[in-house]
N, C-alpha and C positions, 0 to 999 in steps of 0.2 A: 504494500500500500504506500509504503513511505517515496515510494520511486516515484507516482504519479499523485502526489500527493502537496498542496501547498500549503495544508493544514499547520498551524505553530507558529508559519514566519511571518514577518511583520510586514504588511503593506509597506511602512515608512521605511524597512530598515530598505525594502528595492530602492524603493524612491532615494532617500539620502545613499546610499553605493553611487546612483547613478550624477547627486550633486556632485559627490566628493570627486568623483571622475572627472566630470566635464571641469569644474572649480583646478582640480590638480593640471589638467590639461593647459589650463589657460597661462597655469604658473611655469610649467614647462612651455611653452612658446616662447615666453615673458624672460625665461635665464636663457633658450635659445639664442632669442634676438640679441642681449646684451652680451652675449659669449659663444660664436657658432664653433663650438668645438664638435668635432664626431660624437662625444658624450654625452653632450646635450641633442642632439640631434635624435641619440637610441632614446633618451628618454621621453623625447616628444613623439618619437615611433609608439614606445610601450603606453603611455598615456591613449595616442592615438584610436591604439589596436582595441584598449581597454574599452574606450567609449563604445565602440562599433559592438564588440560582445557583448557589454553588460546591457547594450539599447536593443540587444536583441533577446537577452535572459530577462530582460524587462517586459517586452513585447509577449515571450511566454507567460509569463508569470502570469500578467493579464489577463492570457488565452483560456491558462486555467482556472478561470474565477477567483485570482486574487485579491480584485477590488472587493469580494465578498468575504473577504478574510478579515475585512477592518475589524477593530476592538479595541476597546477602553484603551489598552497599553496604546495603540499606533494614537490613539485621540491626546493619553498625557505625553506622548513623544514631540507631539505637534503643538503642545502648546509649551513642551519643554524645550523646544527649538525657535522657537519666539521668543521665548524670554533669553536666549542665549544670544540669537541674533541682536536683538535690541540691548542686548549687556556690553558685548562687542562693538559695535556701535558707542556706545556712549564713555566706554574705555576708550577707544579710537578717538573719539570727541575729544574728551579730557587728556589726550597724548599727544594732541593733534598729527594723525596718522591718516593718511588717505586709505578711503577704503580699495584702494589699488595695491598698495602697500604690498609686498610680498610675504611677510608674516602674516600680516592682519588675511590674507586671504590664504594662508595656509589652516590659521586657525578658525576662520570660518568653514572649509573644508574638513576639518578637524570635528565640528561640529556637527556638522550633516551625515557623519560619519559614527562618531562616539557614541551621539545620543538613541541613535536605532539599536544600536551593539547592546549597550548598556539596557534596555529597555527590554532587546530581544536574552537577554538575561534573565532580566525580572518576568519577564514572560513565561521559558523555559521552569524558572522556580516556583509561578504560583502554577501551569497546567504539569508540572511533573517532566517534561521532553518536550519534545518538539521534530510530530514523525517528517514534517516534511525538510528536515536537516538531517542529512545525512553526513557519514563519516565522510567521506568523501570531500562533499563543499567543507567542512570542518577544515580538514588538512591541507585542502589547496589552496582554501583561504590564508594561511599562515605560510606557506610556501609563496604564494604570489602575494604578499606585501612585503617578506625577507628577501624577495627576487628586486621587487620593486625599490627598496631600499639601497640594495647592495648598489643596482644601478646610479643610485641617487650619489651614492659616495663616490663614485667611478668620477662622475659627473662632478662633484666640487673638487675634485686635485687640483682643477687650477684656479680654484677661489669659490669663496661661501658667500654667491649674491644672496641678498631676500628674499628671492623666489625659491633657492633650494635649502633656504633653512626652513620658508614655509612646506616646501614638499616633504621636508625630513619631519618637522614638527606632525604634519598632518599624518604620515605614516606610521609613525611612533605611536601617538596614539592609539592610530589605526589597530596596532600590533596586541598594543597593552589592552585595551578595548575585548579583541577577537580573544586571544586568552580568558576574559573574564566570560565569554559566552562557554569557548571550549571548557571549561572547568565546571561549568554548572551542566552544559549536556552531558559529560562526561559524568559525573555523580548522579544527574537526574534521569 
């Protein structure tokens, strides 16, 4: 059942993968354009490639009555990511930081990102699992953001603009994030 099954996951958490993507993409352009190294160039590949499959794992999701999955958790995720954006925002204010900023949109990214993980946690904890997550998304999920990363460091040897501290910050989380979901499926 769990194969064809989208039962458990979180509407938001597709949704926010698919900000955090587009968001990460824009900041890899962003260290492209001010540094055209071959390294930056993989990374805007891998961002690239990312958008194109995850707008297609998106379009399934869909296919299988995803939007019918919504629940309380995707509802406080959604207002938990308002208040996050408007936090951000008014830090950025008070730092005076363009919302261009290559941080400030890492950790916006960062956001779109955490808050689904974290949520699809507390979710996993009050239904007990979550059949429509498999071992599989588990493990490639933590393989392909240690992939994504690694790239990332490839990519600052020849300097750490704001765009790739923001890609590193947003991944990091990402990482630390995915862990707290893998340890609760893995007990639950």
């Amino acid at each position: 059942m769990a194969k064809n099954s989208v039962h458990g996951v979180l509407v938001t958490m597709f949704l926010g993968v698919e900000m955090f993507l587009v968001i990460n993409l824009i900041l890899a352009l962003r260290a492209h354009r001010g540094n055209k190294s071959r390294a930056e160039k993989q990374v805007v590949f891998v961002y690239t490639l990312w958008v194109i499959l995850w707008s297609s794992n998106l379009t399934l999701f869909f296919a299988k009555g995803g939007l019918n999955e919504w629940s309380r958790v995707d509802s406080a995720i959604a207002v938990a990511l308002c208040l996050g954006i408007f936090g951000l925002w008014v830090f950025a204010h008070i730092k005076k930081l363009s919302s261009s900023d290559g941080i400030m949109r890492g950790c916006l990214s960062l956001l779109f990102k955490v808050t689904p993980q974290i949520g699809q946690a507390i979710k996993i904890a009050i239904v007990g699992g979550a059949p429509g997550i498999g071992i599989i998304m588990i493990v490639v999920g933590h393989m392909t953001i240690l992939t994504r990363m690694a790239q990332l460091f490839v990519a600052a040897r020849r300097g750490w603009s704001r765009e790739l501290r923001g890609l590193v910050l947003s991944e990091m989380g990402n990482e630390v994030s995915w862990l707290a979901v893998t340890i609760l499926w893995t007990v639950l």
